[in-house]
Every structure is written in structure tokens, then in C-alpha cells.
C-alpha positions in Angstrom: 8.3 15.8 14.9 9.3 19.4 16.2 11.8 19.6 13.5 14.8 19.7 15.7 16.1 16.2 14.1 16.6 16.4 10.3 17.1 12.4 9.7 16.0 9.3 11.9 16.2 5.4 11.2 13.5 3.7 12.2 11.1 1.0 11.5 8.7 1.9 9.5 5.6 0.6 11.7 6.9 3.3 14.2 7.0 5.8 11.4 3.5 4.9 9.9 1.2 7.8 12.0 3.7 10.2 11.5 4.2 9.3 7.7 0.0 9.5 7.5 -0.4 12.8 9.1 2.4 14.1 6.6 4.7 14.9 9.8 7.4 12.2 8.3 8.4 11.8 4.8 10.4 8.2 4.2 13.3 8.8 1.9 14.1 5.8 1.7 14.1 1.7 2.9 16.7 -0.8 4.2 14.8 -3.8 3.3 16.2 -6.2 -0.2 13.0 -5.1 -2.1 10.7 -2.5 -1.5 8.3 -2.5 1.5 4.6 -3.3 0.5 3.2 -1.0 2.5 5.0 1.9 0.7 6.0 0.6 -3.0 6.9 4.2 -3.7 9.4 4.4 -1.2 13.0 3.1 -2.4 15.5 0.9 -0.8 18.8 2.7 0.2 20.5 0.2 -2.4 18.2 1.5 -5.2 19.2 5.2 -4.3 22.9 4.1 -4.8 23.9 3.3 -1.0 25.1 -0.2 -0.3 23.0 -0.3 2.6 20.5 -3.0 3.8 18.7 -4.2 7.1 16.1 -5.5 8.9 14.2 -5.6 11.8 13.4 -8.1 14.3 11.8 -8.6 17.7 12.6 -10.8 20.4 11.0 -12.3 23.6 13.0 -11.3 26.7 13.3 -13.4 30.2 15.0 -12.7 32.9 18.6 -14.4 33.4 18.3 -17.6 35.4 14.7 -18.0 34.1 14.5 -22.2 34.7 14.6 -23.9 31.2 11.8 -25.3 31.1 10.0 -22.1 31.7 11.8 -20.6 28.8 10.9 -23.8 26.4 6.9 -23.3 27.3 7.5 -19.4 26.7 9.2 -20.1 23.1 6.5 -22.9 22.2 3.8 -20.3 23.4 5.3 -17.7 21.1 5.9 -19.9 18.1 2.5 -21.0 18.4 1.1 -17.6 18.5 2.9 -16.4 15.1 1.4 -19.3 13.3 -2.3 -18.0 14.2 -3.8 -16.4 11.3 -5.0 -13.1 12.7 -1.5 -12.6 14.7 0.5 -13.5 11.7 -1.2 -11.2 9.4 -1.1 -8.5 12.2 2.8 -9.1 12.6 3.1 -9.2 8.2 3.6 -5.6 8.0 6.1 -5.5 10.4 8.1 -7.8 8.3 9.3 -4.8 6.4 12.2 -2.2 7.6 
């Protein structure tokens, strides 16, 4: 945002503020298909680079956490992304 890095990759929910205020300009997408959020945007592929990611997010415990503590924490999680409101708040996110 000072201008001292000409090119970042990052996801775009941690560019959206910075793409609203016009500090950020998104050149470009990694996702298959263009992101919904910003159907303007391109995908590297469509810009002619044979480029293409995604993101994801993971749920971290530490090492020798008892199995059966990690099983409750996975069916908590799981049953948290199926809840309307959290799996339209995590939708967005869906795109890189």
C-alpha cells in the first residue's frame, strides 16, 4: 500500500478494502472461472498464463492433541460450515 511492492499474490478477501479504497488494482485471478465478486477481473489462464489456484483454510491443533479431541473439533467445524449464515459468510472466500 506504500508503493514500495509493485505485484503481490493474495486472496482476494484480504485484497477487498484495499481494492474498494482504489489502493489495489487486481490484474488478474487464479481461480478456473472468474471470481463473482469481481466478474471483471480475469483469470491468469484467460490473460494467457497457464496458471491456476486456490485457497483454503484449515483448523490447526497442537501435535499430540488426544483423537478424540480432534474428532469433536472436526465434527464441530463441519457442523458449523453447513449453517446457513456461516456458509454464506465463508461463500466469498471460495474464490482466489
Amino acid at each position: 500500500m506504500s508503493g514500495e511492492i509493485p505485484a503481490a499474490v493474495l486472496t482476494l478477501n484480504d485484497l477487498g478494502t484495499a481494492v474498494q479504497s482504489g489502493k489495489a488494482r487486481i490484474l488478474a485471478t487464479t481461480g478456473a472461472k472468474r471470481s463473482p465478486q469481481y466478474p471483471d477481473v480475469p483469470t491468469f489462464k484467460e490473460s494467457g498464463y497457464d496458471i491456476e489456484g486456490l485457497a483454503w483454510y484449515a483448523l490447526y491443533a497442537p501435535a499430540g492433541t488426544p483423537k478424540e479431541i480432534v474428532d469433536a473439533l472436526s465434527r464441530a467445524a463441519i457442523e458449523a460450515i453447513r449453517q446457513p449464515d456461516v456458509k454464506q459468510r465463508l461463500e466469498p472466500l471460495d474464490s482466489t
